[in-house]
mmCIF file of the N, C-alpha and C atoms, coordinates in Angstrom:
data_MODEL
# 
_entry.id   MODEL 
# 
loop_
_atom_site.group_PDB 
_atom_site.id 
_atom_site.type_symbol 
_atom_site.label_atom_id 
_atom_site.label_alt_id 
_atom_site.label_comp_id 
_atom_site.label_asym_id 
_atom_site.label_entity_id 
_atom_site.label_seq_id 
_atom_site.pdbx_PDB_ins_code 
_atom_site.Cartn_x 
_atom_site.Cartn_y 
_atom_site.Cartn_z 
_atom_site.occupancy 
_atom_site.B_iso_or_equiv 
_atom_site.pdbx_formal_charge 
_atom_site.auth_seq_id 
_atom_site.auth_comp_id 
_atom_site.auth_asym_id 
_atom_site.auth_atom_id 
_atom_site.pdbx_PDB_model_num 
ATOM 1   N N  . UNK A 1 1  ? 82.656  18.012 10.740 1.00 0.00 ? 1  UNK A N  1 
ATOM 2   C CA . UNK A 1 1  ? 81.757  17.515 11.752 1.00 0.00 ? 1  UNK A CA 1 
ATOM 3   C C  . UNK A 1 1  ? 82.033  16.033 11.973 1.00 0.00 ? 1  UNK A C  1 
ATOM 4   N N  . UNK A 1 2  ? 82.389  15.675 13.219 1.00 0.00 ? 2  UNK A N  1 
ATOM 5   C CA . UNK A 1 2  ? 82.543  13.933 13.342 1.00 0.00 ? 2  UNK A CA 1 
ATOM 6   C C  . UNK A 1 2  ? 80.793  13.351 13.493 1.00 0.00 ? 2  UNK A C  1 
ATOM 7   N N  . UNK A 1 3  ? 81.110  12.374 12.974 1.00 0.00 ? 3  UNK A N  1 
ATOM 8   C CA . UNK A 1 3  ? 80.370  11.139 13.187 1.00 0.00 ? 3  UNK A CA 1 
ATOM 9   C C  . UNK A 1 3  ? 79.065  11.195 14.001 1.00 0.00 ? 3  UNK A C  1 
ATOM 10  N N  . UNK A 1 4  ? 79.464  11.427 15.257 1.00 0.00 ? 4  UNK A N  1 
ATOM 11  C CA . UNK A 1 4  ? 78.674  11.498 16.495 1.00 0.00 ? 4  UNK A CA 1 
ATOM 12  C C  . UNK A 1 4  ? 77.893  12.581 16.631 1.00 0.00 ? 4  UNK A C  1 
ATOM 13  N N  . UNK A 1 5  ? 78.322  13.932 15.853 1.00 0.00 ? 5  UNK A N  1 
ATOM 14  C CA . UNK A 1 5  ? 77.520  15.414 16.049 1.00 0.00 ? 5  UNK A CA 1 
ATOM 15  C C  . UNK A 1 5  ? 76.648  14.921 14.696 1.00 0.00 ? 5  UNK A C  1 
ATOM 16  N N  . UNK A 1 6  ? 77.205  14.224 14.203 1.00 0.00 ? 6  UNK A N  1 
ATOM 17  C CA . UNK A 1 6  ? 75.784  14.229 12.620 1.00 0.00 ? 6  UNK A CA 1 
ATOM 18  C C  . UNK A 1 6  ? 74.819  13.389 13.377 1.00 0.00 ? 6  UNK A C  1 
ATOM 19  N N  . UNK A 1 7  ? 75.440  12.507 13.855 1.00 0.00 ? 7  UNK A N  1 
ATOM 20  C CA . UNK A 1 7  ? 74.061  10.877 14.599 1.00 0.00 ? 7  UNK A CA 1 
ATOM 21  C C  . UNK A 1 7  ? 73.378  11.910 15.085 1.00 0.00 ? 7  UNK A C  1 
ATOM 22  N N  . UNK A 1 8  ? 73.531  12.644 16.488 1.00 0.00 ? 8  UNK A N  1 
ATOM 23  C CA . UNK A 1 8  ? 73.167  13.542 17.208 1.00 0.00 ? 8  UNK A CA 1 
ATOM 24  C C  . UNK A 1 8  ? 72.103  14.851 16.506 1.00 0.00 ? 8  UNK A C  1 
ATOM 25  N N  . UNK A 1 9  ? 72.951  15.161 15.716 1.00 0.00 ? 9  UNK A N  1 
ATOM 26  C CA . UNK A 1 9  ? 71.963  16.205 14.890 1.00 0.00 ? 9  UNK A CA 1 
ATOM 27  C C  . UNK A 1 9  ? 71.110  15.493 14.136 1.00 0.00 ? 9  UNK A C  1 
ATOM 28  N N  . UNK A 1 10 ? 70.778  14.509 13.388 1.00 0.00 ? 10 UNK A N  1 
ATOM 29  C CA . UNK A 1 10 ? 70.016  13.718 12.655 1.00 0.00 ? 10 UNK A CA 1 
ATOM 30  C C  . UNK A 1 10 ? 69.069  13.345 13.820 1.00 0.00 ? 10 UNK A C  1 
ATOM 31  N N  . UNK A 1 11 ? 69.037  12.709 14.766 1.00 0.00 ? 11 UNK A N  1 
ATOM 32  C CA . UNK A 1 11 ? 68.595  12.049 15.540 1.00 0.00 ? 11 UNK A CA 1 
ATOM 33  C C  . UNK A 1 11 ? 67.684  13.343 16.425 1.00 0.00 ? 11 UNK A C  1 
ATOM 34  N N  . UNK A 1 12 ? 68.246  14.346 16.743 1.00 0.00 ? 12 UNK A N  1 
ATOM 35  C CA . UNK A 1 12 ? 67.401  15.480 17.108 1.00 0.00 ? 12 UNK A CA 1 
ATOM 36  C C  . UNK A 1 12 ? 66.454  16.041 16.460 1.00 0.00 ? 12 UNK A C  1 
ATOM 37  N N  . UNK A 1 13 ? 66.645  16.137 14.895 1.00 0.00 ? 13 UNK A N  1 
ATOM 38  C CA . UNK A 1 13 ? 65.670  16.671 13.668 1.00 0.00 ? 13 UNK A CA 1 
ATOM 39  C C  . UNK A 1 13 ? 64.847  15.140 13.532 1.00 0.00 ? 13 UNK A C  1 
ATOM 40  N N  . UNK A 1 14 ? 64.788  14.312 13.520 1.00 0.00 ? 14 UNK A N  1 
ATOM 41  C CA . UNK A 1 14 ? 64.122  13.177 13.784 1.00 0.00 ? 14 UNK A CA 1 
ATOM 42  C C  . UNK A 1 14 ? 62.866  13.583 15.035 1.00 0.00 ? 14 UNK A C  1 
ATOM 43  N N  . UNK A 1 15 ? 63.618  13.775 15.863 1.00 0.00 ? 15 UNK A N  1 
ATOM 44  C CA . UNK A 1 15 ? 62.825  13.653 17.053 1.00 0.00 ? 15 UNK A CA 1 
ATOM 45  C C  . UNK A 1 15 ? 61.870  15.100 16.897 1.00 0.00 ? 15 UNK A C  1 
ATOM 46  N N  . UNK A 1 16 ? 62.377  16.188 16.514 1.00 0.00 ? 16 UNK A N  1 
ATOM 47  C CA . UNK A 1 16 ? 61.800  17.403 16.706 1.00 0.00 ? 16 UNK A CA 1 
ATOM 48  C C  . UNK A 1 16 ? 60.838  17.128 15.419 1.00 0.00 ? 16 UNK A C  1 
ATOM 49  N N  . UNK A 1 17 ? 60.825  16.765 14.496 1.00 0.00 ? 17 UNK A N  1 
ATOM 50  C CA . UNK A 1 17 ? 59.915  16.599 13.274 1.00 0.00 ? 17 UNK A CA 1 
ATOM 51  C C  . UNK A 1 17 ? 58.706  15.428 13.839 1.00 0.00 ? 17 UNK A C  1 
ATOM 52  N N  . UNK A 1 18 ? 59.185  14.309 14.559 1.00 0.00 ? 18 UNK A N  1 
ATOM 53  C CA . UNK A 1 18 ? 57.966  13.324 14.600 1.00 0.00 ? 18 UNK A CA 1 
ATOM 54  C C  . UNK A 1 18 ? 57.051  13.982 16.100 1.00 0.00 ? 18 UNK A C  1 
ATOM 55  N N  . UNK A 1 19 ? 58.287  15.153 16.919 1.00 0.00 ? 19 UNK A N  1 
ATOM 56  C CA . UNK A 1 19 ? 57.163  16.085 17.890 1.00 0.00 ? 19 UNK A CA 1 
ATOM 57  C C  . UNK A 1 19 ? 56.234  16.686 16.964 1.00 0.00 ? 19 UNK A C  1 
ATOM 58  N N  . UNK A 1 20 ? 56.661  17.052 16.214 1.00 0.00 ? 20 UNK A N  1 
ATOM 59  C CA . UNK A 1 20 ? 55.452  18.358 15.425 1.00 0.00 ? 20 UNK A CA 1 
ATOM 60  C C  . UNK A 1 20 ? 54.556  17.180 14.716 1.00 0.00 ? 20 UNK A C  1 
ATOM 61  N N  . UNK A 1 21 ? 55.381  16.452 14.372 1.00 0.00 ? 21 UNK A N  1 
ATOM 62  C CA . UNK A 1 21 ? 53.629  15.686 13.372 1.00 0.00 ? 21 UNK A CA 1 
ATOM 63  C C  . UNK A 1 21 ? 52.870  15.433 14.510 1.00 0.00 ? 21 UNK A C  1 
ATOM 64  N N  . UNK A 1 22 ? 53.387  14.772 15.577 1.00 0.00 ? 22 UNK A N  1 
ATOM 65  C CA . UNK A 1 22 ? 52.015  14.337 16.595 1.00 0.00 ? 22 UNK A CA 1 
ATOM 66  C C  . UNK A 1 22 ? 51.302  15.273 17.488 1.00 0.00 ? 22 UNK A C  1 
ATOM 67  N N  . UNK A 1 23 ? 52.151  16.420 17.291 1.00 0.00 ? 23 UNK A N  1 
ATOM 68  C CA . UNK A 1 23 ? 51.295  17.662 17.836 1.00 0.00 ? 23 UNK A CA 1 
ATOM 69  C C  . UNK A 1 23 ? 49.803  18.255 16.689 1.00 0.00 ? 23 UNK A C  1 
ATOM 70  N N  . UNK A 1 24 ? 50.305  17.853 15.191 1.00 0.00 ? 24 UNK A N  1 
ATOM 71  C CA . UNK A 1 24 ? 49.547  18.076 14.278 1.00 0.00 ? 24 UNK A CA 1 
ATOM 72  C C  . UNK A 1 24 ? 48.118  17.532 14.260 1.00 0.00 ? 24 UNK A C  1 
ATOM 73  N N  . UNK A 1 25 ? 48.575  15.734 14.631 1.00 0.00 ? 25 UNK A N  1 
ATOM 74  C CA . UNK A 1 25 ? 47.831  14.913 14.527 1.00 0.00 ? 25 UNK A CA 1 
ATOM 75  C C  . UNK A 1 25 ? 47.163  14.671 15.815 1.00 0.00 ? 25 UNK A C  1 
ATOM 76  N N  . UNK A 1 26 ? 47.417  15.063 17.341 1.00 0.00 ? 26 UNK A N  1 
ATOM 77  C CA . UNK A 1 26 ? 46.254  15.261 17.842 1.00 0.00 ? 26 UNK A CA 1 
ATOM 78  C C  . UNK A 1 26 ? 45.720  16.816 18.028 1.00 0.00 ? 26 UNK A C  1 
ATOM 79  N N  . UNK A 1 27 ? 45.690  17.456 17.343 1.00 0.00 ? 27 UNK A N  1 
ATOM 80  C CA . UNK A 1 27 ? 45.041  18.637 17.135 1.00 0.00 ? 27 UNK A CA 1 
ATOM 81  C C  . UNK A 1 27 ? 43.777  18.676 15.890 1.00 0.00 ? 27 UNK A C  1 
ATOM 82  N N  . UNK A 1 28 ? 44.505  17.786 15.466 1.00 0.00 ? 28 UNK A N  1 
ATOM 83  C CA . UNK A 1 28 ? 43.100  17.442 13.918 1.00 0.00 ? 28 UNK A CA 1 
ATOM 84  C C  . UNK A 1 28 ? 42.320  16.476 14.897 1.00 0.00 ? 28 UNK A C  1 
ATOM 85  N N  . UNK A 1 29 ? 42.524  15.623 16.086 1.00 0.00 ? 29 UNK A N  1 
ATOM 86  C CA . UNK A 1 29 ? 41.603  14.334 16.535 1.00 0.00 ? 29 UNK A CA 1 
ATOM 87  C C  . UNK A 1 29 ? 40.968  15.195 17.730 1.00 0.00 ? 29 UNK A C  1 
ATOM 88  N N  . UNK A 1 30 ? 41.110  16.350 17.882 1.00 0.00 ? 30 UNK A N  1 
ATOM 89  C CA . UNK A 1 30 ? 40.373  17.094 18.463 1.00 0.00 ? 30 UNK A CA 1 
ATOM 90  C C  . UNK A 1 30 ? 39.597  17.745 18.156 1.00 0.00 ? 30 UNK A C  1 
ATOM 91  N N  . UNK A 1 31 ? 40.115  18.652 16.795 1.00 0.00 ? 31 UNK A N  1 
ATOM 92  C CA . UNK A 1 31 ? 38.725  19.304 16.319 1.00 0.00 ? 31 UNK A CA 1 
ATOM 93  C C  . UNK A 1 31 ? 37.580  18.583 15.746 1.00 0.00 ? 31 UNK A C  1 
ATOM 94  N N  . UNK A 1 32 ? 38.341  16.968 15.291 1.00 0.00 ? 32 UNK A N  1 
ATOM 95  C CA . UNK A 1 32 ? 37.330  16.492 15.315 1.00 0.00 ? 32 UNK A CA 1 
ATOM 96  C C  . UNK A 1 32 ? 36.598  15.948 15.757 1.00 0.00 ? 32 UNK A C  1 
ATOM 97  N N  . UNK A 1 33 ? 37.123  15.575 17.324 1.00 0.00 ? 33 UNK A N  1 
ATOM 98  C CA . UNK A 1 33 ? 36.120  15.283 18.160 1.00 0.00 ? 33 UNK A CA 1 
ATOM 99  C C  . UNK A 1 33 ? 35.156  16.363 18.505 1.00 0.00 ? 33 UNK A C  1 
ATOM 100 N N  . UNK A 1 34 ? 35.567  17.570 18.522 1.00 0.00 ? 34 UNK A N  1 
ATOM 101 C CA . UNK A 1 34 ? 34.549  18.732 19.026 1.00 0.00 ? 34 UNK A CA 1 
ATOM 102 C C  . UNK A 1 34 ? 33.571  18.907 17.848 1.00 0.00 ? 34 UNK A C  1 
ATOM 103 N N  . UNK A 1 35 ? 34.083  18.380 16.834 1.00 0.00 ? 35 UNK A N  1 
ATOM 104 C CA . UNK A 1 35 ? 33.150  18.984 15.754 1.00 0.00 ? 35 UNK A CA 1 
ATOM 105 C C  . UNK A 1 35 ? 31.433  17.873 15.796 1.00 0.00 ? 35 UNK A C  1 
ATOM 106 N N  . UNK A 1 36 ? 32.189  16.654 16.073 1.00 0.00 ? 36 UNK A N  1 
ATOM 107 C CA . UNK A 1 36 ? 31.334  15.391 16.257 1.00 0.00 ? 36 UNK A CA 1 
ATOM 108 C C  . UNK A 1 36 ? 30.300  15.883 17.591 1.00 0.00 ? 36 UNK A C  1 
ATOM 109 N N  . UNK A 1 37 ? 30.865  16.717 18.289 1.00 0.00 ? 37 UNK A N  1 
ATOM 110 C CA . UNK A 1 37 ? 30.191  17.028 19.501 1.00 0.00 ? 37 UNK A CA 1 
ATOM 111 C C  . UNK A 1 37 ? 29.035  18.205 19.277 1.00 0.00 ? 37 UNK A C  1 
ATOM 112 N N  . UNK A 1 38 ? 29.360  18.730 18.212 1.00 0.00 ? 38 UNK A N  1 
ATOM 113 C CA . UNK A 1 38 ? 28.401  19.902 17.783 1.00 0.00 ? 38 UNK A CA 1 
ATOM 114 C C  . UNK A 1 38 ? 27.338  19.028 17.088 1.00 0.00 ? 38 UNK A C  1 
ATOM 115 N N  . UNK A 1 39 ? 28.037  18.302 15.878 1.00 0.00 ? 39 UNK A N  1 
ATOM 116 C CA . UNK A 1 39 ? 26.492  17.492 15.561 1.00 0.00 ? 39 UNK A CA 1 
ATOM 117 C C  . UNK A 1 39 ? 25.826  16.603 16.331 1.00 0.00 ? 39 UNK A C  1 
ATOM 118 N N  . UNK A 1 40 ? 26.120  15.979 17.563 1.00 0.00 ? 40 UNK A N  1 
ATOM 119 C CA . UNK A 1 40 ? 25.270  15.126 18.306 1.00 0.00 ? 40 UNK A CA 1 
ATOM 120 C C  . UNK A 1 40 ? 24.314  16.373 18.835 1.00 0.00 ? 40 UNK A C  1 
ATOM 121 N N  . UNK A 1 41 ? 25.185  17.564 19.181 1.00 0.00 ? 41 UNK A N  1 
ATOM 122 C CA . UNK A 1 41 ? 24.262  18.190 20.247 1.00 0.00 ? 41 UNK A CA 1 
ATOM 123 C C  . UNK A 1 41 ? 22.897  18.440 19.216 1.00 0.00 ? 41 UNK A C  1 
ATOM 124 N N  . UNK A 1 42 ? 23.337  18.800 18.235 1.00 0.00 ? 42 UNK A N  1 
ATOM 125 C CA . UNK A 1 42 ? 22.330  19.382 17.189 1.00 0.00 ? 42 UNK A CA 1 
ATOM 126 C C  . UNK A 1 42 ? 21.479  18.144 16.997 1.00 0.00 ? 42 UNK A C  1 
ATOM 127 N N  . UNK A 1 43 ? 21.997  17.199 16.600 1.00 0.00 ? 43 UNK A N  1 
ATOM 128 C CA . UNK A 1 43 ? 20.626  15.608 16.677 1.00 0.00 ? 43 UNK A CA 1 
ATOM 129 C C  . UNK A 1 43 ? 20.011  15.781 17.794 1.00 0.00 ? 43 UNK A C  1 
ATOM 130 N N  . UNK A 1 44 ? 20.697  15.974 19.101 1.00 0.00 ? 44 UNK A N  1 
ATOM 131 C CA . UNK A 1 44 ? 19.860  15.871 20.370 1.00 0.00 ? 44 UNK A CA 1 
ATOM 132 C C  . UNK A 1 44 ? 19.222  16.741 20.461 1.00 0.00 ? 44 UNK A C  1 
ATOM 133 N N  . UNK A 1 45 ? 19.133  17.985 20.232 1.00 0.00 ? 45 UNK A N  1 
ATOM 134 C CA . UNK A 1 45 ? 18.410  18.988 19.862 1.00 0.00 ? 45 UNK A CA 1 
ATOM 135 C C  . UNK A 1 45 ? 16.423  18.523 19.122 1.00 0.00 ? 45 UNK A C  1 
ATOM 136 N N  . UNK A 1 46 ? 17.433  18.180 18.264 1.00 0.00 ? 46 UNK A N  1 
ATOM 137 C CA . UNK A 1 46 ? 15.743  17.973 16.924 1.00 0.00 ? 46 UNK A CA 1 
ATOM 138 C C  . UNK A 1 46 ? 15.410  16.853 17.323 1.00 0.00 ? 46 UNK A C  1 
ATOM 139 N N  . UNK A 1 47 ? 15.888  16.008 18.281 1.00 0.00 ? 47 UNK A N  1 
ATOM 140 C CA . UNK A 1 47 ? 15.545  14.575 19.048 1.00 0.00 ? 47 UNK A CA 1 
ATOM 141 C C  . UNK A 1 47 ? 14.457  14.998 19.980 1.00 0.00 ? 47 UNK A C  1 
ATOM 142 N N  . UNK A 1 48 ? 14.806  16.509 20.916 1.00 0.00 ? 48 UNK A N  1 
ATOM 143 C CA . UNK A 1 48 ? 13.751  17.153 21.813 1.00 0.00 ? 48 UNK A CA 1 
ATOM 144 C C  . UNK A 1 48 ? 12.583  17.441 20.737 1.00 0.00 ? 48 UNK A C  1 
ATOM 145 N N  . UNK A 1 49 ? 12.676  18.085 19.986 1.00 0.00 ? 49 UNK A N  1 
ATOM 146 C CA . UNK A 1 49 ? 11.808  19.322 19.261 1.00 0.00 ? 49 UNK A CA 1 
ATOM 147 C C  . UNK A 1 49 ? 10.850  18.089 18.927 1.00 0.00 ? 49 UNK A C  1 
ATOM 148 N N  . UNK A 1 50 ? 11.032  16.808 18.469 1.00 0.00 ? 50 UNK A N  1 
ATOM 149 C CA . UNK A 1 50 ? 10.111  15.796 17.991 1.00 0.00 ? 50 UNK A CA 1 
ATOM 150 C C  . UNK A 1 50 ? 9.609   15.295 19.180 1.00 0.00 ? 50 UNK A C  1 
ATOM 151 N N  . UNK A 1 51 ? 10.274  14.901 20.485 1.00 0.00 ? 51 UNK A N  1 
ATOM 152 C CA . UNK A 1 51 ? 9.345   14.355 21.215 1.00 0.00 ? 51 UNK A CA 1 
ATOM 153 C C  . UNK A 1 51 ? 8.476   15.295 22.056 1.00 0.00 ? 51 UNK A C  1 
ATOM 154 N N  . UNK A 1 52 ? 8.532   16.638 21.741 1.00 0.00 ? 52 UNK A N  1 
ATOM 155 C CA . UNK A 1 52 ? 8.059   17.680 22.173 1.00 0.00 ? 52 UNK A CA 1 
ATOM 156 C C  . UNK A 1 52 ? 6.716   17.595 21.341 1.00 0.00 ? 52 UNK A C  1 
ATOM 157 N N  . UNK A 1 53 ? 6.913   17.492 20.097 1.00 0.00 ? 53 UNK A N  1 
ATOM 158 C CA . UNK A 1 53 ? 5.743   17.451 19.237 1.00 0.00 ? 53 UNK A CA 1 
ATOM 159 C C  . UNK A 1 53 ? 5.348   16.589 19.724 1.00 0.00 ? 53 UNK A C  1 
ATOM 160 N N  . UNK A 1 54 ? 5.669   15.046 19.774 1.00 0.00 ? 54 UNK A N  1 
ATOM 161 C CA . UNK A 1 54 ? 4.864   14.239 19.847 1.00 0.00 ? 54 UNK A CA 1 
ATOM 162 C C  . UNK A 1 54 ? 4.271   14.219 21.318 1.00 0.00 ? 54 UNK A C  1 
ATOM 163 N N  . UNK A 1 55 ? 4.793   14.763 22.051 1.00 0.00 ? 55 UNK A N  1 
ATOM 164 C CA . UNK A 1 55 ? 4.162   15.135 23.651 1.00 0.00 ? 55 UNK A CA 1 
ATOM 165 C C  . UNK A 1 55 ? 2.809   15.830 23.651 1.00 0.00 ? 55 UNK A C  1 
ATOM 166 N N  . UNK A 1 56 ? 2.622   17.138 22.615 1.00 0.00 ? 56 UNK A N  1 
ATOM 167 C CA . UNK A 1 56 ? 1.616   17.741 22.725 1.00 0.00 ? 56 UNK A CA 1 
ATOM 168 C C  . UNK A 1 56 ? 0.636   17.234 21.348 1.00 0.00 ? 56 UNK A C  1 
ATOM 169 N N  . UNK A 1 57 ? 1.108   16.215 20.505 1.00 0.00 ? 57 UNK A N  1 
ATOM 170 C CA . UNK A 1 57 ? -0.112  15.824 19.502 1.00 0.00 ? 57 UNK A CA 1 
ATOM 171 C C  . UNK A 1 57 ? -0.773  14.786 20.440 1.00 0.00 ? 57 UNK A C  1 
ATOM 172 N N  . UNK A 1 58 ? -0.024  14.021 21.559 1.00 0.00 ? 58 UNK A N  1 
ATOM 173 C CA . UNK A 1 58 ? -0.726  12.453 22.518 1.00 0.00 ? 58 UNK A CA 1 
ATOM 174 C C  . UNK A 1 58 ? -1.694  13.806 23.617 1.00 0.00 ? 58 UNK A C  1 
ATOM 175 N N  . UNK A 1 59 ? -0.939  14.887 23.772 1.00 0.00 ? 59 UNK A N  1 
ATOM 176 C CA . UNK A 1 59 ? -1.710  15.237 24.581 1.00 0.00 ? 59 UNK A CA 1 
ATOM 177 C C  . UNK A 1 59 ? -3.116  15.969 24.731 1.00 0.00 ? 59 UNK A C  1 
ATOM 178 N N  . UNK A 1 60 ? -3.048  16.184 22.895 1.00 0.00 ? 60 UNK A N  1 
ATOM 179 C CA . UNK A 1 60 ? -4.144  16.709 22.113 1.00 0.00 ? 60 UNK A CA 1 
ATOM 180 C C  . UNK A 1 60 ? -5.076  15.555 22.167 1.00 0.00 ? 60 UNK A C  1 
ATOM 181 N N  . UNK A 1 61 ? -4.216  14.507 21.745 1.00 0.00 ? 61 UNK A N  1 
ATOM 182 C CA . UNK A 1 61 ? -5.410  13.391 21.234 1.00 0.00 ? 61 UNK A CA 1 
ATOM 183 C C  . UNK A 1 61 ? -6.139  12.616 22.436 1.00 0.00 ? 61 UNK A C  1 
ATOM 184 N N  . UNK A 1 62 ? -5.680  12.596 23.901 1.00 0.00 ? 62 UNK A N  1 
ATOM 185 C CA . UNK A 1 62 ? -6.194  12.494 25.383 1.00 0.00 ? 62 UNK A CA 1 
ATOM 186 C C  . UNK A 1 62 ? -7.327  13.235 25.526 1.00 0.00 ? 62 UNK A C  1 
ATOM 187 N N  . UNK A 1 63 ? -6.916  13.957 25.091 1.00 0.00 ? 63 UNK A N  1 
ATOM 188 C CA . UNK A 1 63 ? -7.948  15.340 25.453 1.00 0.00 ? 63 UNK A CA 1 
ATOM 189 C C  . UNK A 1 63 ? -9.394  15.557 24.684 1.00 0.00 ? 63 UNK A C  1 
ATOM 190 N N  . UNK A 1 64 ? -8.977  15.113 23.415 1.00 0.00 ? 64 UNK A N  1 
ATOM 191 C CA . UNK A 1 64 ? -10.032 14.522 22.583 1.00 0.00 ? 64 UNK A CA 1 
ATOM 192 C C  . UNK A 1 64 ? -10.983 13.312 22.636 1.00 0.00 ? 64 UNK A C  1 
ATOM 193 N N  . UNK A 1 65 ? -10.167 12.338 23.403 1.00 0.00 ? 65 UNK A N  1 
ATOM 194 C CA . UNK A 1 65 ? -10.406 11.064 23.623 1.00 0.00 ? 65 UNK A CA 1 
ATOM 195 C C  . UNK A 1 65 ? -11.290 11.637 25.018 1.00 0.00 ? 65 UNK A C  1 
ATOM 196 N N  . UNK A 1 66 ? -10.893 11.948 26.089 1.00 0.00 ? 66 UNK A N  1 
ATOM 197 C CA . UNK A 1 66 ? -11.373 12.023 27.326 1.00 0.00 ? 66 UNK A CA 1 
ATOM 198 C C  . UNK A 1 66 ? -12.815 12.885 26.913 1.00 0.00 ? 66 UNK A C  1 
ATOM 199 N N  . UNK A 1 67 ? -12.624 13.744 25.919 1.00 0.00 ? 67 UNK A N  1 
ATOM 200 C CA . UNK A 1 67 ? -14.150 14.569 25.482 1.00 0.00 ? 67 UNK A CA 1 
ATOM 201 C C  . UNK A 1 67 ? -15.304 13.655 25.061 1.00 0.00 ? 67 UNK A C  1 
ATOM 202 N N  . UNK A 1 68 ? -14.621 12.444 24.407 1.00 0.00 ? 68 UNK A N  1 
ATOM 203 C CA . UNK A 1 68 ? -15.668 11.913 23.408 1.00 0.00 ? 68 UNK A CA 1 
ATOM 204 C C  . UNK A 1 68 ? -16.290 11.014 24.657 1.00 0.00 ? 68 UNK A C  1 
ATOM 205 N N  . UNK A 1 69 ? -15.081 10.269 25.196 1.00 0.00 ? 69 UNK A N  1 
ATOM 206 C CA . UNK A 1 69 ? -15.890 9.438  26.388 1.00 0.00 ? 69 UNK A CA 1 
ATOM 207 C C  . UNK A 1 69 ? -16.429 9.708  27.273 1.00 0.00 ? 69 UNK A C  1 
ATOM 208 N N  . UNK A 1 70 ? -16.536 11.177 27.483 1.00 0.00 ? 70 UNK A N  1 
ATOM 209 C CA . UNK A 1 70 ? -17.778 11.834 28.597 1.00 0.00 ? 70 UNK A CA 1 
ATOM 210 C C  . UNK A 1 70 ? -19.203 11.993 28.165 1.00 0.00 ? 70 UNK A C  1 
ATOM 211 N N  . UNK A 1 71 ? -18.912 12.375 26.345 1.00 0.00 ? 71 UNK A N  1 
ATOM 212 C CA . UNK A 1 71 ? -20.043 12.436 26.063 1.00 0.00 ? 71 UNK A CA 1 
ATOM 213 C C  . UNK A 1 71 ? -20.742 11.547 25.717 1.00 0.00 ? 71 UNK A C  1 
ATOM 214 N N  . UNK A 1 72 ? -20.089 10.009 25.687 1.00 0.00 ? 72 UNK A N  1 
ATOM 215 C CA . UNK A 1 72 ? -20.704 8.910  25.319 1.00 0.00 ? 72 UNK A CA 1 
ATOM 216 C C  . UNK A 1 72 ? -21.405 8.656  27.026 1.00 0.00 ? 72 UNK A C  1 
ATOM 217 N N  . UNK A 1 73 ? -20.690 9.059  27.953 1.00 0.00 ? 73 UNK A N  1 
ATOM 218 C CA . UNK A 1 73 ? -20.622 8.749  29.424 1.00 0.00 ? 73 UNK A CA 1 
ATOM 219 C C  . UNK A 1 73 ? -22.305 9.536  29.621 1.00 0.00 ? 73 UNK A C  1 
ATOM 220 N N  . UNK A 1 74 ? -22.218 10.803 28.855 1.00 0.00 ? 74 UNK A N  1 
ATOM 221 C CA . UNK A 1 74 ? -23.533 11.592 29.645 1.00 0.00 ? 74 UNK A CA 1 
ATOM 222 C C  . UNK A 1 74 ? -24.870 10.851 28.518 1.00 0.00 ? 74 UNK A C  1 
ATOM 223 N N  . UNK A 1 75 ? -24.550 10.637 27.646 1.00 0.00 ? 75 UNK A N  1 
ATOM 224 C CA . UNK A 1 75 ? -25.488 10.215 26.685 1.00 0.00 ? 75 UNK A CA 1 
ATOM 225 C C  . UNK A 1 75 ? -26.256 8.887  26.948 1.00 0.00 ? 75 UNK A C  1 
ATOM 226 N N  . UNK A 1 76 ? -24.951 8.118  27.748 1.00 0.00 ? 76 UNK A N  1 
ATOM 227 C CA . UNK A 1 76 ? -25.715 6.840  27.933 1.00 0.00 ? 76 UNK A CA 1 
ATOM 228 C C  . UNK A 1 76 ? -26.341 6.823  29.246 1.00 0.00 ? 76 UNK A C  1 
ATOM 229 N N  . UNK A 1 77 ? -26.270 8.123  30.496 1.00 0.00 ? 77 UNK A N  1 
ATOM 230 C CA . UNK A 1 77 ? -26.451 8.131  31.784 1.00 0.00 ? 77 UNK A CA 1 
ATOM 231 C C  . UNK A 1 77 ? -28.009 8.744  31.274 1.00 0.00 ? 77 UNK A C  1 
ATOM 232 N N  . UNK A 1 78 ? -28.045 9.807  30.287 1.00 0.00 ? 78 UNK A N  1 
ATOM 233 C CA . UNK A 1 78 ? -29.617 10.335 29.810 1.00 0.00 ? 78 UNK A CA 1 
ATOM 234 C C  . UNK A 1 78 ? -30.266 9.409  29.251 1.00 0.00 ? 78 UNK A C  1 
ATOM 235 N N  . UNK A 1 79 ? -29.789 8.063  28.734 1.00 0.00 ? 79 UNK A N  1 
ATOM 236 C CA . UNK A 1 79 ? -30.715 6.849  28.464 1.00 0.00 ? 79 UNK A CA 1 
ATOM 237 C C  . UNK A 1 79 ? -31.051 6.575  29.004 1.00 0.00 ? 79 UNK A C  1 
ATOM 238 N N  . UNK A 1 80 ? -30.721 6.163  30.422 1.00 0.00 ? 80 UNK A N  1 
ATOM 239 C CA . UNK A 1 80 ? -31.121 5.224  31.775 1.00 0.00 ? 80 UNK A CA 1 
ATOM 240 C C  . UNK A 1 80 ? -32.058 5.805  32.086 1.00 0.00 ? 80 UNK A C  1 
ATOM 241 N N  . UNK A 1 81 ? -32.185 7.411  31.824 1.00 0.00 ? 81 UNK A N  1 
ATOM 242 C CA . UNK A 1 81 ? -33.164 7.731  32.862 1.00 0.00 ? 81 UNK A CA 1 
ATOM 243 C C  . UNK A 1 81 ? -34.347 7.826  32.844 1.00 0.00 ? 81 UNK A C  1 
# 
């Protein structure tokens, strides 16, 4: 084999080996981007479920609030009279 078919063949297995690592290496920076994408969704998820709670405990406690101040409202209107 001269000179030039080894450069050539070296230089091809070079090239075909550093194709496959970077085919390797963005295939791992993908799954792990998708994987990162499953746990945000899942935080954003239990991010709803809490302000959901906290939507219907403010809307409990309005509701409670608006009760008490009617009845302070009718109590003090049956004083006047």
């Amino acid at each position: 084999m001269s000179t030039v078919s080894k450069a050539v063949l070296g230089i091809s297995a070079l090239l075909s080996a550093g194709t496959v690592l970077g085919v390797h290496l963005q295939q791992r920076r993908v799954r792990e981007r998708l994987h990162e994408g499953v746990i945000r969704d899942i935080e954003r998820q239990s991010r709803k479920l809490e302000n959901i709670r906290l939507l219907k405990e403010q809307i409990t406690l309005t509701k409670q609030l608006e009760a008490e101040r009617d009845k302070m409202l009718m109590e003090k209107g049956s004083q006047q009279s």
